[in-house]
N, C-alpha and C positions, 0 to 999 in steps of 0.2 A: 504494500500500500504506500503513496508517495505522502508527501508530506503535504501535498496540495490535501488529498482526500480524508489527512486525519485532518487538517483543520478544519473541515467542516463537517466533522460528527462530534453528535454529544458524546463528551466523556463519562463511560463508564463505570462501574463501581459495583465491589459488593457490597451489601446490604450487611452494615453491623450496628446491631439493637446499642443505642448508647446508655440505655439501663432497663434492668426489668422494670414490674411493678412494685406498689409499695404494697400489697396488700401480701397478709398469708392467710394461709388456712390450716385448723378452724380457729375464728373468733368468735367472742361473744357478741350477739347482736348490737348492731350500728347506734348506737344511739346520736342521734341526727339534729333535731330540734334545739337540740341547744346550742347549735353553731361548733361542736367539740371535736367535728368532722370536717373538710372541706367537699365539695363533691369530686374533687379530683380522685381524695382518698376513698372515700365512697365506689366512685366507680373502680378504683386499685381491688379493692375490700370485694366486692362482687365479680371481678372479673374472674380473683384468684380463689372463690368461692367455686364460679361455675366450673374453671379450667378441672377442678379436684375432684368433678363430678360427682361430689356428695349432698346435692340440695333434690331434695323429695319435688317431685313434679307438683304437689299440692302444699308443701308446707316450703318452701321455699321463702314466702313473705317471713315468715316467723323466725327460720334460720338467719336469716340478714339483715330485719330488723325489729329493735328493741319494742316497739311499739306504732303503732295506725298514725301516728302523728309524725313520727320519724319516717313512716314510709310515704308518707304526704309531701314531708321537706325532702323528699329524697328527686322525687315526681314533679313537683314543682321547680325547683331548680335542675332537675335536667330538662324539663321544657324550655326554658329559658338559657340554657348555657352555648346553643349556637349563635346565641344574638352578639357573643365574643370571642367566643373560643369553637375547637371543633373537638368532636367523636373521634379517637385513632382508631382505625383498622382491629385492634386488640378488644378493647372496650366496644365495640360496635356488634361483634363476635357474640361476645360474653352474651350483651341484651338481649341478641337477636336467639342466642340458643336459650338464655333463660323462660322466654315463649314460645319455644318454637318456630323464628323465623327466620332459622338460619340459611333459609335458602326461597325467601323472598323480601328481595330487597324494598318494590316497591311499596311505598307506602311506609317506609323505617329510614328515612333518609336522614330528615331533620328530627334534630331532637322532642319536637313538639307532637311529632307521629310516633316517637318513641315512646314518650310517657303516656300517649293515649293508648297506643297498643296496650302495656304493660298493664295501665287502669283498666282497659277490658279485660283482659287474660287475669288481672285479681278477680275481676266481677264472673270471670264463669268459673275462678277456682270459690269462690263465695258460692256459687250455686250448685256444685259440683257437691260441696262439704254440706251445705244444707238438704241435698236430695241422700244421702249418706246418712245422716242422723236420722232422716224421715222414715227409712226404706229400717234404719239400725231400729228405731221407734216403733215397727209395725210388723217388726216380726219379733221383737221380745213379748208385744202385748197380744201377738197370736200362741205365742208360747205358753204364755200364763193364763191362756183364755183357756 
């Protein structure tokens, strides 16, 4: 190749991570609401949650955070965190496989479709655990009937 033709390509490069994440696992639940977290760490804390594969398909809310109001602050400022900052590839991952979408993108771009996703997928793990109790309800009192 002349020196004419490398100057007009882009230089190359391999790809080296310039730090993991901060998060491990396991922790105890996030507690969020009181600002003790940032979201960066937060998403660090859930990504290295998902990657460990140990969060239950339904009780996942519960394992990563300490309470409804921490998963609120968690929800709310990631809808709002691409109005400055971005999603990397790693964190984008985690979200996407925490509901299931790891293999549609659309509609999971911006963070504002993120946190909606996530608040539906709580709402049909909400309906999922109350059709569970109902179904656990109705056959213990067929039991004893």
């Amino acid at each position: 190749m002349s020196a004419r033709d490398t100057a007009n390509k882009v230089g190359g490069y391999k790809y080296k991570p310039q730090h993991g994440i901060g998060g491990e696992w396991p922790f105890a639940p996030m507690e969020l609401a009181d600002d003790e977290l940032n979201l960066c760490e937060a998403l660090d804390n859930v990504t290295a949650a998902v990657e460990a594969g140990e969060l239950g398909q339904d009780t996942w809310p519960e394992q990563l955070f300490a309470s409804d109001e921490d998963l609120q602050w968690f929800l709310e400022n990631l809808s709002q965190y691409d109005e400055c900052y971005r999603i990397h590839d790693r964190w984008w991952l985690a979200l996407a496989t925490l509901i299931g979408h790891q293999h549609v993108e659309e509609g999971f771009s911006r963070c504002d479709d993120m946190a909606d996703a996530i608040a539906d997928e709580l709402a049909d793990i909400r309906q999922r655990k109350a059709a569970a109790a109902k179904s656990k309800k109705a056959k213990k009192a067929k039991a004893s009937a």
